[in-house]
N, C-alpha and C positions, 0 to 999 in steps of 0.2 A: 276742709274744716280744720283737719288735725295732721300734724305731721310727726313720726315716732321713728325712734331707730329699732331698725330688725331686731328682735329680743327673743327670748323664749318667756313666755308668761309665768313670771313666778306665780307659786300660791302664799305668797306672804308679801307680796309688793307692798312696797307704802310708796305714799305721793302724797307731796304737801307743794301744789300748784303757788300758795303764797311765796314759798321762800326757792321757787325754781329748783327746785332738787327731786332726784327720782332713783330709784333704785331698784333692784330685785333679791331681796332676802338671801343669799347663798352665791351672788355673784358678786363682780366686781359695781365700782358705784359709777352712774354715771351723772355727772353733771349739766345743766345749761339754763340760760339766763332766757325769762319771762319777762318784756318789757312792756307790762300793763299800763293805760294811764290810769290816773287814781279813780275817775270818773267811773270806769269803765266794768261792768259786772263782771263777777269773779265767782269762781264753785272752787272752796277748799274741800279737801280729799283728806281720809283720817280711814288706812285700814289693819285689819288686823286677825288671827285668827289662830289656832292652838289645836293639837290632835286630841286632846282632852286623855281617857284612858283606851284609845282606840289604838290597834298595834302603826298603823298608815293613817297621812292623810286624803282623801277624797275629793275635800271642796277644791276649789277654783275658783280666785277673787282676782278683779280687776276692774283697776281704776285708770282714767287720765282726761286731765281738765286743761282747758287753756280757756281767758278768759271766762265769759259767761257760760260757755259750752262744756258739757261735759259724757262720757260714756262712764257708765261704773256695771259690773253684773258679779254675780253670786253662783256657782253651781256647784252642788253636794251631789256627787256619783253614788250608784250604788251595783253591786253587782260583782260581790269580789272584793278583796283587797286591791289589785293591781288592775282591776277592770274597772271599779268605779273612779280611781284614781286618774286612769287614760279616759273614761267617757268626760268625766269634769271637764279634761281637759283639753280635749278635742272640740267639746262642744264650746267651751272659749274661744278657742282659736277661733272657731269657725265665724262666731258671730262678729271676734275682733276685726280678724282681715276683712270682712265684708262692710263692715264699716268703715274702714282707713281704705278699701278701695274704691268708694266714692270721691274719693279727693279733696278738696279741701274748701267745696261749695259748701253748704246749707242742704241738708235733706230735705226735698219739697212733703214727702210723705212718708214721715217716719214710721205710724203703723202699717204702710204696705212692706218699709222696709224689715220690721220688726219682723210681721211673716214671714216673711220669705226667708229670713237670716234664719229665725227657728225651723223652718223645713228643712234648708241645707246642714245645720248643723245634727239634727234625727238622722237625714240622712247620711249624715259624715258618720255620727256614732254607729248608727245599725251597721254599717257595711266593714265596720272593725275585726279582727280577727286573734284570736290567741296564740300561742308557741307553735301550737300545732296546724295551722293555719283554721280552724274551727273558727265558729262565728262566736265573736267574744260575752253576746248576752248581756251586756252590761248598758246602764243608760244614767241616766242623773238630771238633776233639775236643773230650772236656771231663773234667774230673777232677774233684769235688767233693765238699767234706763240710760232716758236719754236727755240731759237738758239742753235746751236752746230756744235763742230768744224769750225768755223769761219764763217759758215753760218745761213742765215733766212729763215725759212721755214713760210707759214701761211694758215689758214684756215680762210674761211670768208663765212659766211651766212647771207642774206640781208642786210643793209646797212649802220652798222659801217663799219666806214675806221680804214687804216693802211696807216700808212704817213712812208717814210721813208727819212731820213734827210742828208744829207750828205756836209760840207761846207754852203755854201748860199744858195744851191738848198732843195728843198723840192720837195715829189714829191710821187704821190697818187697808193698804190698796187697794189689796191685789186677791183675787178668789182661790183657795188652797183647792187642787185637784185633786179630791182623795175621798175616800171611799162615804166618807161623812156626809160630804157633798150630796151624793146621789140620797141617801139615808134622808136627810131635810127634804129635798123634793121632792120624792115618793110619800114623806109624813105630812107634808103642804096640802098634797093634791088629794089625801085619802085613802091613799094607796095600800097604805099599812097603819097598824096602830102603836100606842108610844111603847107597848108593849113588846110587840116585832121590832119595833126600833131598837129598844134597850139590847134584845135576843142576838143582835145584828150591830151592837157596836162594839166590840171586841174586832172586828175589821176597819172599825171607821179610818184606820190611819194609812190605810193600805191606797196607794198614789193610783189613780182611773188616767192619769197622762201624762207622759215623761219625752225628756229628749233621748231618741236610740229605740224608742219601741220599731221606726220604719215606718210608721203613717201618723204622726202626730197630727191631729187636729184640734185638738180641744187645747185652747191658748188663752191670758189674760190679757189683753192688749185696748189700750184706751184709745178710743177715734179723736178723741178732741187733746190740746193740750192743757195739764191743770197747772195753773196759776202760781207762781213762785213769788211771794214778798221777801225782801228785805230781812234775813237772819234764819230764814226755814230753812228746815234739816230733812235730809231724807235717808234711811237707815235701809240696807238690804242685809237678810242677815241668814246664814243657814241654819235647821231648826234645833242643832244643837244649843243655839243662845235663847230660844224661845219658851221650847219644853225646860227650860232651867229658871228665867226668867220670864217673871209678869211683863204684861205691859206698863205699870204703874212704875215698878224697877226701872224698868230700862228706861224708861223716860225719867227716869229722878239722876240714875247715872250720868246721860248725856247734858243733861241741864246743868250739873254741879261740875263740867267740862267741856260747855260750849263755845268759848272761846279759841278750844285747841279742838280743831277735830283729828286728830292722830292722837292725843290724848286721851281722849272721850273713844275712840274705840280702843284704844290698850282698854280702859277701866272698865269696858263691856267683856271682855275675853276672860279679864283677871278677875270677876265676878264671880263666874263659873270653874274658871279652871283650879282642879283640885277635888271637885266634889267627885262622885260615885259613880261609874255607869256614865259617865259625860262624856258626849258625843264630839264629833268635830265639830267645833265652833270657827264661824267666820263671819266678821261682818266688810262691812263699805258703808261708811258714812261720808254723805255730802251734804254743804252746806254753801245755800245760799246767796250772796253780798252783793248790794247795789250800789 
């Protein structure tokens, strides 16, 4: 499907699939020409992302589109400074090479491959080690998709979101793995009252499934593919851009810069950065064109 030269995955990559250019934040730039015909669907790529007042960054974003197809993921590490740093980033790799070692066919079934990528990648992070050779403890989320043939596939583990945009509406994918979760269903079923629930959500934000725990099972992954028109956006973001911004924000930010999506995620980054206590922010915006 895709063909990329050996890189090391920045965490600041930008791609702008329109103008054939690519890069990696801190390296050298590399260049090469996309000979699209005009006809022909296209996903432009817009990312970006800032350490906010954290001492490191953590997340790990990537992006890369050709034509209608594209890969983009999200993951915010945690576990450390240097441990959530390497799980991020491990668990990229993992999902990236597995992807580009399919070759350059069409994936018949991208949620099988989704699984299996987020197994190997748990299992790449769990079996990591520290200075001392000690098991490094560390693990990190991951949010990812997939376009092809006019559809969105996605994978999501604990609690980056995938916002998907379409006209005025925006509107949230993917299921947050985190302690809240369980808290709803137990108050659905009767289990507990709103009272117990209030007593018990001072944890709601504490993550029930991560890549790097060593048995990841609980995964967000869509069986079917959902529908892409003509100009839809889809945003992957780590929760530093979320807990800072509404959803109402950030969809007024990207609207007032949809015609540039590397623009439209600078102005999502530079929203936030500067405030108090702001986390790593990263997004990956893709968009759409037919």
């Amino acid at each position: 499907m895709f063909r990329r030269k050996k890189k090391q995955l920045g965490q600041a990559a930008q791609i702008d699939v329109a103008q054939g250019w690519y890069s990696d934040a801190g390296m050298d730039s590399d260049y090469h020409t996309l000979k699209l015909p005009a006809s022909q669907p296209a996903v432009h790529v817009g990312m970006s992302a800032i350490i906010g007042t954290r001492k490191t960054q953590q997340d790990t974003i990537y992006a890369y589109a050709q034509g209608g197809c594209a890969l983009a993921l999200v993951c915010d590490g945690m576990g450390g400074m240097a441990g959530g740093e390497r799980a991020s980033r491990v668990a990229a790799d993992s999902i990236v090479d597995a992807w580009f070692a399919q070759g350059d066919g069409m994936i018949s079934d991208i949620p099988a491959f989704f699984q299996a990528a987020a197994a190997c990648a748990d299992r790449n992070v769990y079996l990591q080690k520290d200075e001392n050779g000690n098991p490094l403890r560390a693990g990190t989320t991951v949010a990812a998709v997939v376009v092809q043939n006019g559809g969105l596939y996605w994978l999501s583990v604990g609690d980056s979101r995938i916002y998907f945009i379409h006209g005025n509406e925006i509107l949230t994918l993917n299921v947050e793995h985190n302690y809240r979760m369980v808290l709803n269903s137990r108050l659905k079923r009767g289990e507990i009252t709103p009272a117990q629930y209030a007593a018990e959500e001072y944890r709601a934000e504490a993550l029930i499934s991560y890549i790097g725990s060593g048995n990841v099972s609980l995964m967000d992954i869509n069986a079917k593919a959902y529908p892409l028109a003509d100009g839809d956006m889809v945003l992957l973001s780590s929760d530093g851009l979320f807990r800072s911004l509404n959803e109402e924000e950030i969809l007024n930010i990207v609207k007032k810069k949809e015609t540039d999506m590397q623009c439209a995620a600078n102005a999502l980054t530079a929203a936030v950065e500067g405030r108090k206590k702001q986390d790593n922010t990263s997004v990956v915006l893709l968009q759409y064109r037919e």
